[in-house]
C-alpha positions as CSV (number, residue, x, y, z in Angstrom):
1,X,18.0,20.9,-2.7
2,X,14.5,22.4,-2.6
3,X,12.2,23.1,0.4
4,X,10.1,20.1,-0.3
5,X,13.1,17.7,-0.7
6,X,13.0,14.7,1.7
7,X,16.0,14.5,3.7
8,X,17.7,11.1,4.2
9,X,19.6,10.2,7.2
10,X,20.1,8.0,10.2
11,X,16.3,8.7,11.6
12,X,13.3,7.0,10.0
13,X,11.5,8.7,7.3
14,X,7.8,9.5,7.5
15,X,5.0,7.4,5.7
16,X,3.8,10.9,4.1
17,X,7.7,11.5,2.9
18,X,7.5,7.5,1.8
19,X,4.7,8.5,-0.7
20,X,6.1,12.0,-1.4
21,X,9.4,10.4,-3.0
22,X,7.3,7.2,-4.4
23,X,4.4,8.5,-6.2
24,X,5.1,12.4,-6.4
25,X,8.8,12.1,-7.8
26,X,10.1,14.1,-4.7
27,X,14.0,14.4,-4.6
28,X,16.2,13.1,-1.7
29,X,19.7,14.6,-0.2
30,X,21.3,12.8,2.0
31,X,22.2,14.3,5.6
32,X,26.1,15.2,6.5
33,X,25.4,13.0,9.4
34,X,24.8,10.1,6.6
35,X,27.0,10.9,4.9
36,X,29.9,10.8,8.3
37,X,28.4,8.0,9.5
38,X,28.5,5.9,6.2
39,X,32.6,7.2,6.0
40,X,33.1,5.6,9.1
41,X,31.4,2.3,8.6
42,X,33.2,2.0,5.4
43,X,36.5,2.5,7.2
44,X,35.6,-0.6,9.5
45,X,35.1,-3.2,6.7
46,X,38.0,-1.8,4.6
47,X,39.9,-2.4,7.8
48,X,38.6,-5.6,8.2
49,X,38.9,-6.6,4.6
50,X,42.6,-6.2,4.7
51,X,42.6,-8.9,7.5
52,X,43.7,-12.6,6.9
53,X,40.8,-13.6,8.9
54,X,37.3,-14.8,6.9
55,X,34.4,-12.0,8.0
56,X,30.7,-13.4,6.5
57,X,30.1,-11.1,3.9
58,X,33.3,-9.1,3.1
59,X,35.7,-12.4,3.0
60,X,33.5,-15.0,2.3
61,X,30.7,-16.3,0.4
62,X,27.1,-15.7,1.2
63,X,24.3,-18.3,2.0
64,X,24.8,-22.1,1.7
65,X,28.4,-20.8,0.8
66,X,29.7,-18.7,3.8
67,X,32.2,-21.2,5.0
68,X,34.4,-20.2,1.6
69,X,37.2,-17.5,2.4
70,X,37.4,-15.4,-0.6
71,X,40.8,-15.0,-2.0
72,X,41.4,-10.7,-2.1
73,X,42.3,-10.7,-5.9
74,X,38.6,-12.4,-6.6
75,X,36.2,-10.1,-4.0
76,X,35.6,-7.2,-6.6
77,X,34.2,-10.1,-8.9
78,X,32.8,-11.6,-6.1
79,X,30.6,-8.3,-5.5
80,X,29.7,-8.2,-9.3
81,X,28.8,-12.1,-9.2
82,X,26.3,-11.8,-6.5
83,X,24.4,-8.7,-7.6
84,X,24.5,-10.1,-11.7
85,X,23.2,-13.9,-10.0
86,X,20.5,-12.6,-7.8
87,X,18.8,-10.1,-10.3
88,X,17.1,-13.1,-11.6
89,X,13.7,-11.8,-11.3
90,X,10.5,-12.7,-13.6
91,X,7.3,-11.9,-14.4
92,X,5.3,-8.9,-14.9
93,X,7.1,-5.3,-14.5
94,X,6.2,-3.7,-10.6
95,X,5.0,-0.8,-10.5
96,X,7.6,2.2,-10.8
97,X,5.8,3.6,-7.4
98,X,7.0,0.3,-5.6
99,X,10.4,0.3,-7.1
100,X,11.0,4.4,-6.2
101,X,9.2,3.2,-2.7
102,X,12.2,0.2,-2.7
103,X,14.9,2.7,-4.0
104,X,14.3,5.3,-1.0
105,X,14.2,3.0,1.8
106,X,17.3,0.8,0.8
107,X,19.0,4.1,0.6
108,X,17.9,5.1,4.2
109,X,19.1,1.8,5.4
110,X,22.6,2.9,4.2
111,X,22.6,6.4,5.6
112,X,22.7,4.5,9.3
113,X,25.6,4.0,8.4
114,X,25.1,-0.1,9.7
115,X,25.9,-1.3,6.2
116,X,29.5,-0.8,5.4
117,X,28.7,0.4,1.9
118,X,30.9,3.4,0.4
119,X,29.8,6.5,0.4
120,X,29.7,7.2,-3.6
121,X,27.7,4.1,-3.7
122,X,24.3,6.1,-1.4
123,X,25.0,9.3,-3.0
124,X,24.6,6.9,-6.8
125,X,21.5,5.6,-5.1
126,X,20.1,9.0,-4.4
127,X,21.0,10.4,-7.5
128,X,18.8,7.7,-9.6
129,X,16.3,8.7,-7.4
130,X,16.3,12.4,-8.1
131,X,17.0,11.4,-12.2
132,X,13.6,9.9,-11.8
133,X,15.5,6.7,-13.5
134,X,13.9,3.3,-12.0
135,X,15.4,0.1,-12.5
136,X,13.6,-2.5,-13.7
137,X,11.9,-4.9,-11.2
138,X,9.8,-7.8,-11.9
139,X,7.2,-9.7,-9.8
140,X,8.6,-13.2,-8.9
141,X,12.0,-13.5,-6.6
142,X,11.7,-13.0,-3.5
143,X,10.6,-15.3,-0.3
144,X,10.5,-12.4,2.0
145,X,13.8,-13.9,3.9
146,X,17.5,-12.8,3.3
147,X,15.3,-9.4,2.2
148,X,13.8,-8.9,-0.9
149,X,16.7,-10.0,-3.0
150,X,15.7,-10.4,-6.4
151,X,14.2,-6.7,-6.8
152,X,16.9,-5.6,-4.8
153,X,19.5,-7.0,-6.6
154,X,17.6,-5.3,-10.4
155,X,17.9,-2.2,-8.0
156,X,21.7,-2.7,-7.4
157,X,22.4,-3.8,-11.2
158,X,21.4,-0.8,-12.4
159,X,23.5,1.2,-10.2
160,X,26.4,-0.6,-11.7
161,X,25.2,0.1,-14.8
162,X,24.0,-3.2,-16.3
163,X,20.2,-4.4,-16.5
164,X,17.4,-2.3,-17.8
165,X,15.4,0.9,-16.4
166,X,12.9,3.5,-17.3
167,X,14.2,6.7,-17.8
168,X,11.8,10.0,-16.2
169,X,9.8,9.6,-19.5
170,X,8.8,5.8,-18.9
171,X,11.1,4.9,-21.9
172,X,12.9,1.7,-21.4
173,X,16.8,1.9,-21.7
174,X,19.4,-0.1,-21.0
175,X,20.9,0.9,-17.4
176,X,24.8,2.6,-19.0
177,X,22.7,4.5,-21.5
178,X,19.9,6.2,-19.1
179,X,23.0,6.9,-16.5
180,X,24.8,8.3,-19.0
181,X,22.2,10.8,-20.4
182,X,21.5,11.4,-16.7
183,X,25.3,12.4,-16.0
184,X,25.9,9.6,-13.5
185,X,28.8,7.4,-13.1
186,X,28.1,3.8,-12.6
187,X,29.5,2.4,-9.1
188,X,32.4,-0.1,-8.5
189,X,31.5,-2.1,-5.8
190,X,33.9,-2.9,-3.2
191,X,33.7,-5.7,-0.2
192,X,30.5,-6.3,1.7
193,X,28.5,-3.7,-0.9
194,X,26.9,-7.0,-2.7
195,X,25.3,-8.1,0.3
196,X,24.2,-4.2,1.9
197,X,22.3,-3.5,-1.4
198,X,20.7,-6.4,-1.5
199,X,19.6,-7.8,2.4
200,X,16.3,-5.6,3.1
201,X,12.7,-6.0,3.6
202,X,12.3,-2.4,1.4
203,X,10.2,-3.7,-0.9
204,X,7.7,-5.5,1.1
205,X,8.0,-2.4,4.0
206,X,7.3,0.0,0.8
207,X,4.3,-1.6,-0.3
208,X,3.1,-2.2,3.0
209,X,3.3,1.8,4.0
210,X,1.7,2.8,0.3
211,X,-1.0,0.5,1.3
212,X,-2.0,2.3,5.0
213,X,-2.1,5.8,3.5
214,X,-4.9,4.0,0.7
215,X,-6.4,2.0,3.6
216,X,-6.8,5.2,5.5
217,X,-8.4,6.9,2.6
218,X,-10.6,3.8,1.8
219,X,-12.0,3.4,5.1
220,X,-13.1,7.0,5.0
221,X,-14.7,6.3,1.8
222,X,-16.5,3.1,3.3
223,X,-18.5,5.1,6.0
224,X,-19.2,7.5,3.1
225,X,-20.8,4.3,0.9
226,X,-22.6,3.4,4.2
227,X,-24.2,6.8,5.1
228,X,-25.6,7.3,1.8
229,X,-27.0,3.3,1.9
230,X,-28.6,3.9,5.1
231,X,-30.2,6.9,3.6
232,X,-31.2,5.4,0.0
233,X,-32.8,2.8,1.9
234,X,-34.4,4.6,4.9
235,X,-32.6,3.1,7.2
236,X,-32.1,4.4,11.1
237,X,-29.1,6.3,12.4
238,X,-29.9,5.4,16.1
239,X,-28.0,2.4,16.3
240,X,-24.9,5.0,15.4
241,X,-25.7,7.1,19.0
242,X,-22.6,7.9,20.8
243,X,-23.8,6.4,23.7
244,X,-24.9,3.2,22.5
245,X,-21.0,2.7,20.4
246,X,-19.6,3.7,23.7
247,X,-20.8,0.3,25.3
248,X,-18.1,-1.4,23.1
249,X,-15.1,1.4,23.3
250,X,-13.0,0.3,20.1
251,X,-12.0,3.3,19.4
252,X,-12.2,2.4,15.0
253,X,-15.4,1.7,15.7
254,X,-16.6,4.8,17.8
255,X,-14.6,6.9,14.6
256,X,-16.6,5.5,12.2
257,X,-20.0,6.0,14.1
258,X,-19.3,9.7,14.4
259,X,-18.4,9.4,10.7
260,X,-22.4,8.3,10.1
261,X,-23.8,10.3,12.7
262,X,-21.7,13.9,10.6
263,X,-22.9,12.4,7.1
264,X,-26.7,11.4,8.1
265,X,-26.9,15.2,9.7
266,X,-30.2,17.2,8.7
267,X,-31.5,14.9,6.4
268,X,-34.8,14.9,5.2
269,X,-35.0,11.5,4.1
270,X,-34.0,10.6,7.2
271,X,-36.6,12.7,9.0
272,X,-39.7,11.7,6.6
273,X,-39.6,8.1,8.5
274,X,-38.6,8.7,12.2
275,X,-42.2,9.5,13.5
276,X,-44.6,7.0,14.9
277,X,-45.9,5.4,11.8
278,X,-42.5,3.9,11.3
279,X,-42.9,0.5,11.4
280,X,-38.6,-0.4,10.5
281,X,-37.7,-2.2,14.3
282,X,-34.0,-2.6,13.2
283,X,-31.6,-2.5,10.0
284,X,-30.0,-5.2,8.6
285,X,-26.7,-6.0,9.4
286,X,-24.5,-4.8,6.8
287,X,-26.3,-1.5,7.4
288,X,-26.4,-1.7,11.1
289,X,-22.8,-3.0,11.8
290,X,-21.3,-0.9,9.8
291,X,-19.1,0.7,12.3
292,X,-18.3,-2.6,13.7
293,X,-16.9,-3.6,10.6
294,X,-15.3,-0.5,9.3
295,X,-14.0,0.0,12.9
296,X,-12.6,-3.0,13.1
297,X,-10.9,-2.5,9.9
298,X,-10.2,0.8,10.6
299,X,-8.1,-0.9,14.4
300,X,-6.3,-3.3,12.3
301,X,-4.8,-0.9,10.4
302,X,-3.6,1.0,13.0
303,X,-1.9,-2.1,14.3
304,X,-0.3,-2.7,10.8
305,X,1.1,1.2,10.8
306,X,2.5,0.5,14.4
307,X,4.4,-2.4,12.8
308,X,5.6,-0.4,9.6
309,X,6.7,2.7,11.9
310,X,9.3,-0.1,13.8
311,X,10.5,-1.4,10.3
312,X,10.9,2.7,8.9
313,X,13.5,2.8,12.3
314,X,15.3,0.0,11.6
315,X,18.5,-0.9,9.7
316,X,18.5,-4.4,8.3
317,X,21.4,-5.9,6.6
318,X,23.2,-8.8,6.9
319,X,26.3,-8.5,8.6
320,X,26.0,-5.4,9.9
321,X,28.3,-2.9,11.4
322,X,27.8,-2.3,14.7
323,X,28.8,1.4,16.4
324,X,32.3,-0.2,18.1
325,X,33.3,-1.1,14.9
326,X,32.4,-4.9,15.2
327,X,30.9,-6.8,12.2
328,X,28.2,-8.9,13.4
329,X,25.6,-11.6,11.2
330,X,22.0,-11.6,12.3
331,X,18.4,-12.1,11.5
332,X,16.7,-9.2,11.1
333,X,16.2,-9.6,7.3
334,X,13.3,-11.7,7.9
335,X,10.3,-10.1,6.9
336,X,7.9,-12.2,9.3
337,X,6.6,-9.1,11.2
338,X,5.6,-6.7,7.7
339,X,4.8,-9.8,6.1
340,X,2.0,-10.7,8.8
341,X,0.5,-7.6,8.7
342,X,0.5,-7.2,5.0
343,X,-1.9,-10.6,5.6
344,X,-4.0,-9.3,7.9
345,X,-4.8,-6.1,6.1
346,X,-6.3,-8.1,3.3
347,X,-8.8,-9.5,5.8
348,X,-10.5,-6.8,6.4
349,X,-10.0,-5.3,2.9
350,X,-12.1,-8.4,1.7
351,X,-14.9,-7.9,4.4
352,X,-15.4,-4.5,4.7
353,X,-15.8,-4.8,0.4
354,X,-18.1,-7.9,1.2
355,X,-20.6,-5.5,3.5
356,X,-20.1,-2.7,0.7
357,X,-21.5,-5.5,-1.8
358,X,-24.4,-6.7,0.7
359,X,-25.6,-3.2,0.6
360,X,-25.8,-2.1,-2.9
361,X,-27.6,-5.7,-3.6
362,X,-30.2,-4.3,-0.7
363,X,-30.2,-1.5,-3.3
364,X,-31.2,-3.1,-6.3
365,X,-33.5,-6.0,-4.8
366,X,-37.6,-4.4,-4.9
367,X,-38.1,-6.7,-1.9
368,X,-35.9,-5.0,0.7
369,X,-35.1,-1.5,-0.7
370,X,-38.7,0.1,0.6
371,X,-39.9,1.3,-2.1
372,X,-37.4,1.7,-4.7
373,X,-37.7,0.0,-8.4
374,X,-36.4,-3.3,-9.0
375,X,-32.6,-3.0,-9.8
376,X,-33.4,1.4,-9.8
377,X,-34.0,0.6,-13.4
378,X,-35.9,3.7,-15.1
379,X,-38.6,1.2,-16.7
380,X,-37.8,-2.8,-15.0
381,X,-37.6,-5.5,-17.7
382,X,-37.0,-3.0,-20.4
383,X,-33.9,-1.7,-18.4
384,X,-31.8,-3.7,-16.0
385,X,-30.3,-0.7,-14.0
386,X,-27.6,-1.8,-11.8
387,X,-28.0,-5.5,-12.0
388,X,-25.0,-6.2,-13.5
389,X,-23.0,-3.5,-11.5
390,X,-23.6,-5.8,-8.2
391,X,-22.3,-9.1,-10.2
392,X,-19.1,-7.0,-10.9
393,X,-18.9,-6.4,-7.4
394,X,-19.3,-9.9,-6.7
395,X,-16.8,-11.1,-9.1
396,X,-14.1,-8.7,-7.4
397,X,-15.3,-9.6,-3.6
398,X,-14.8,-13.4,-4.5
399,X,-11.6,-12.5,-5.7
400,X,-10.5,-10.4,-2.3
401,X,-11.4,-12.9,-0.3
402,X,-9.2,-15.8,-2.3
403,X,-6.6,-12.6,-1.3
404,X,-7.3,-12.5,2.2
405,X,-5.3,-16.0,2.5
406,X,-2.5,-15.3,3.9
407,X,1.0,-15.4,2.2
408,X,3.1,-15.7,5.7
409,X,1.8,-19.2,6.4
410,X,4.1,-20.4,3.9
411,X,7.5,-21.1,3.6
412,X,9.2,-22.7,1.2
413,X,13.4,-23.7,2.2
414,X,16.3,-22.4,-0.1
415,X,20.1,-22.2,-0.3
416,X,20.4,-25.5,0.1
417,X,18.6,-25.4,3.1
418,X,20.5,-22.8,5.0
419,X,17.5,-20.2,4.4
420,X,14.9,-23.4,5.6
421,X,12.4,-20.5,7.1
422,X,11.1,-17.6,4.9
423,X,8.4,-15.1,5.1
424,X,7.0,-14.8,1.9
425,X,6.5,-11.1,2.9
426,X,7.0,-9.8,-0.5
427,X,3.8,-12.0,-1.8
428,X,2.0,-10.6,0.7
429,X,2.5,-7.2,-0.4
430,X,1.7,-8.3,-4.2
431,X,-1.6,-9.3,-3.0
432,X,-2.0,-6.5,-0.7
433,X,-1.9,-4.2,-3.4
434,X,-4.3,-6.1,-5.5
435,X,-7.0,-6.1,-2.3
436,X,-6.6,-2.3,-1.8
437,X,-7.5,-1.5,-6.0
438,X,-10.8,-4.4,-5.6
439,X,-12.0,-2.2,-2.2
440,X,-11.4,0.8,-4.1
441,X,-13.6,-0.2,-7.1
442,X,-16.3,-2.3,-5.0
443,X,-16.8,0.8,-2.6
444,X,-17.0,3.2,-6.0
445,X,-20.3,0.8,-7.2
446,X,-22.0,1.1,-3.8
447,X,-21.2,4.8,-4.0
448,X,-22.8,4.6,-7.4
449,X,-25.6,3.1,-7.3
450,X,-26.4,4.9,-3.8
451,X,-26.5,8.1,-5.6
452,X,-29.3,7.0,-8.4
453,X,-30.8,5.8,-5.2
454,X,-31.1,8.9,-3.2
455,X,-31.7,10.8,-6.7
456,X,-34.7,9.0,-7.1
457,X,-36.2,9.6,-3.5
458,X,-37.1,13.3,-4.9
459,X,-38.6,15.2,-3.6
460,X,-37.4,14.0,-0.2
461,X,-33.5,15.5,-0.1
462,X,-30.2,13.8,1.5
463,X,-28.3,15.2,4.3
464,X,-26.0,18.3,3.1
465,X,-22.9,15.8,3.7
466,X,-24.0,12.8,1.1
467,X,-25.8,15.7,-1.7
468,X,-22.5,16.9,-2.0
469,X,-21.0,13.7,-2.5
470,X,-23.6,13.2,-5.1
471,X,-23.4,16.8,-6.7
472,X,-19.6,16.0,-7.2
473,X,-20.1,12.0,-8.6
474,X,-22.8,14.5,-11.0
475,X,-20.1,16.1,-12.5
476,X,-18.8,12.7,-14.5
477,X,-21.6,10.5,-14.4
478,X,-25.2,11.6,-15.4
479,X,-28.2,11.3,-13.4
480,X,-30.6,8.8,-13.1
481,X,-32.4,7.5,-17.0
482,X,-32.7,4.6,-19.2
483,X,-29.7,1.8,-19.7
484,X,-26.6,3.7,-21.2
485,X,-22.9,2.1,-21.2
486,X,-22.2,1.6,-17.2
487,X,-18.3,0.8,-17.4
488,X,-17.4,4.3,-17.9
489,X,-19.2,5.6,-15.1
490,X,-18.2,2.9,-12.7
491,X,-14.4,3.4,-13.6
492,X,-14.9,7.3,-13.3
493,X,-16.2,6.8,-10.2
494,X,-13.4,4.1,-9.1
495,X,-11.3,7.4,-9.8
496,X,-13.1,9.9,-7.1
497,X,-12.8,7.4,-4.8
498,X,-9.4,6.2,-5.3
499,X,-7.9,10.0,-5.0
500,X,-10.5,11.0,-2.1
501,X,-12.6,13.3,-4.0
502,X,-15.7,11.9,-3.0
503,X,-14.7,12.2,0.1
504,X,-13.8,15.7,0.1
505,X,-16.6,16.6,-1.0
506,X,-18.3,15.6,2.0
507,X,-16.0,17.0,4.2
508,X,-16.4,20.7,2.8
509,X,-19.8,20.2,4.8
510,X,-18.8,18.2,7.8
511,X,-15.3,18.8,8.4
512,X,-12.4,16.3,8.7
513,X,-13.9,13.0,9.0
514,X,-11.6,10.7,10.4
């Protein structure tokens, strides 16, 4: 294996080596600690399988049916039955990022060694991985509860060789054929190995740590969309004084004012309205609690990445084997605690997008943008500017906050009743990743229309910080003019926002912002 590999074993992986293997195709080894630990495991349930007493999960059924022992002529077929019944998965194809996401952290689960699985069956599991072959997962089966079973169990199919995938090309094949091309042998699944492929919350956990390193970036982003506001509008950088965010010591929110303070820096539009003959007493809200809101954001997310860090350390299956050998059922498949945070990160993706939207409105309205023209159309009533920019925010802000309802206060019983509790974790996730693509593209309007706003405050200049952030929007989206197709520019915008280069650009005058 390469330098760059990520190695899997017993101790939890990294969100950075979560996104590496995810979205960058980064291969995986597994550790000879795994690999000994998984050995021994396995030697516990094949010495328990042997026994005439029922164990959940290597003897018996699962669910509503655990109180059937399962003759030992039938368990191989019972192994094949469970994965086959539970890959019953509809709807629209997830993303293959989510699924590789899935993939890797199932396959950590195993090398703890806490599962019982064989070790062929992790080094498969790896080697799909590293093929770049991803199974097939759709968006409806799973209630967060018993783990994420129906995309697990499309994950485990096609490491048996049945089902579908997509090959390192995006072609879909039918599971045998990619393996084969790929040079891997299909598993055989022996007792318990049904139940430890399928009993995680790795899907909802994947999405969930995908979703802090965009959050991160976005956040960033947001002060970015808010310095350049307060600038296009002439707004005041006082309220941001260390001193004054110090008075409240959130520590998101004291991040984000030093974030306004570094981009604001030496500018001259900033300076032409400071002296006496300014008559602006304070700033609207969305421009004057913008660290509030970002900060805020900016703390909630650090919560939610406390939460994911516990769920990268942990080993959830049900049973599980336990270091002395002992097979025990639990409860740690439920996905209550990712699933709550999932929930509250769309919160404040809805409302820090909502503030983004006041703003640019401010923007565009003659009445409250001192002294811009009306919707910073080149001739008003001939051209309509940005108008209809700010009613695509708005459309996507409504949508957030229908988001921001939570998934987790929900449950909905199954199994006949023997699952009555569930998380609904996964749907949170689903709509988590929905809420992080509308911030993304409501922050790349404000960002938009900011820019044609400063631009047309020449001769006055914006701070070094935010003309860099417009110099670099300049390269794909023309300065200011008459009416000209706008979907283009806001999607090519959506894009230097979405993979930080907007951001970067201000940086390379003020340093890592935070």
């Amino acid at each position: 294996m390469g330098d760059t590999d990520v190695r899997v074993g017993p101790d939890p992986l990294t969100f950075d080596q979560v996104a590496a293997v995810a979205r960058d195709g980064a291969k995986v080894a597994l550790t000879d600690e795994a690999l000994k630990l998984i050995g021994e495991s396995r030697a516990h349930i094949e010495e328990l399988s042997a026994r005439p007493t029922p164990v959940y999960g290597v003897s018996t059924g699962f669910g509503a049916l655990a109180t059937r022992h399962i003759a030992p002529e039938k368990r191989a077929q019972l192994q094949l039955n469970i994965v086959r019944s539970h890959a019953a998965g509809s709807g629209p194809e997830v993303e293959r990022e989510v699924v590789r996401a899935l993939m890797l952290l199932r396959l950590r689960t195993l090398a703890t060694g806490r599962t019982g699985v064989q070790p062929a069956t992790a080094k498969t599991l790896a080697a799909l991985l590293n093929a770049g072959i991803t199974p097939q997962v759709f968006e409806y089966g799973s209630l967060g509860c018993s783990g994420d079973l129906a995309p697990l169990a499309h994950v485990a199919l096609a490491l048996i060789g049945e089902g579908s995938v997509r090959d390192a090309g995006g072609e879909l094949k039918p599971a045998a054929v990619a393996l084969a091309a790929a040079g891997i042998e299909p598993v055989t699944l022996g007792a318990k190995e049904g139940l430890a492929l399928l009993n995680g919350t790795d899907g909802m956990l994947g999405m969930l740590v995908l979703a802090i390193g965009d959050l991160h970036r976005l956040l960033t982003a947001a002060d970015v969309a808010a310095a350049m506001t307060v600038e296009a509008l002439l707004g005041t950088d006082r309220v941001f004084a260390a001193d004054l965010q110090e008075l409240r010591p959130h520590p998101g929110q004291a991040t984000s004012a030093a974030n306004l303070r570094a981009l604001l820096a030496d500018s001259e539009i900033m300076e032409s309205h400071r002296g006496p003959d300014c008559t602006r007493v304070q700033d609207a809200y969305s421009l004057r609690c913008a660290p509030q809101v970002n900060g805020a954001a900016r703390d909630t997310l650090a919560h939610a990445e406390l939460v994911a860090g516990r769920e990268l350390a942990s080993a959830v299956d049900n049973p599980v084997v336990l270091p002395d050998g002992r097979v025990e059922s639990n409860g740690n498949f439920h996905g209550a605690p990712v699933a709550y945070v999932l929930d509250f990160l769309a919160v404040p993706a809805a409302d820090v997008a909502s503030m983004s939207e006041r703003r640019t409105d401010r923007m565009l309205d003659k009445g409250r943008s001192s002294g811009l023209p009306a919707f910073l159309a080149d001739d008003p009533g001939v051209d309509s500017g940005h108008m209809i920019a700010q009613y695509t925010q708005a459309g996507i802000v409504s949508e957030l906050k229908r988001l921001a309802v939570p998934a987790s206060a929900d449950s909905i019983p199954s199994s006949a009743m023997q699952e009555d509790h569930v998380s609904m974790g996964w749907n949170a996730a689903r709509k988590l990743r929905k809420a992080v693509d509308g911030l993304t593209q409501v922050l790349a309007v404000e960002i938009l229309t900011a820019a044609r706003a400063l631009d047309l405050r020449t001769p006055l200049r914006p701070g070094p910080a935010t003309a860099a952030v417009v110099a670099r929007l300049r390269e794909v989206v023309p300065p200011p003019g008459p009416d000209r197709y706008l979907a283009p520019e806001i999607a090519a915008t959506t894009e230097l926002v979405r993979d930080g280069a907007l951001v970067a650009a201000a940086e390379a005058v003020t340093g890592p912002l935070s």
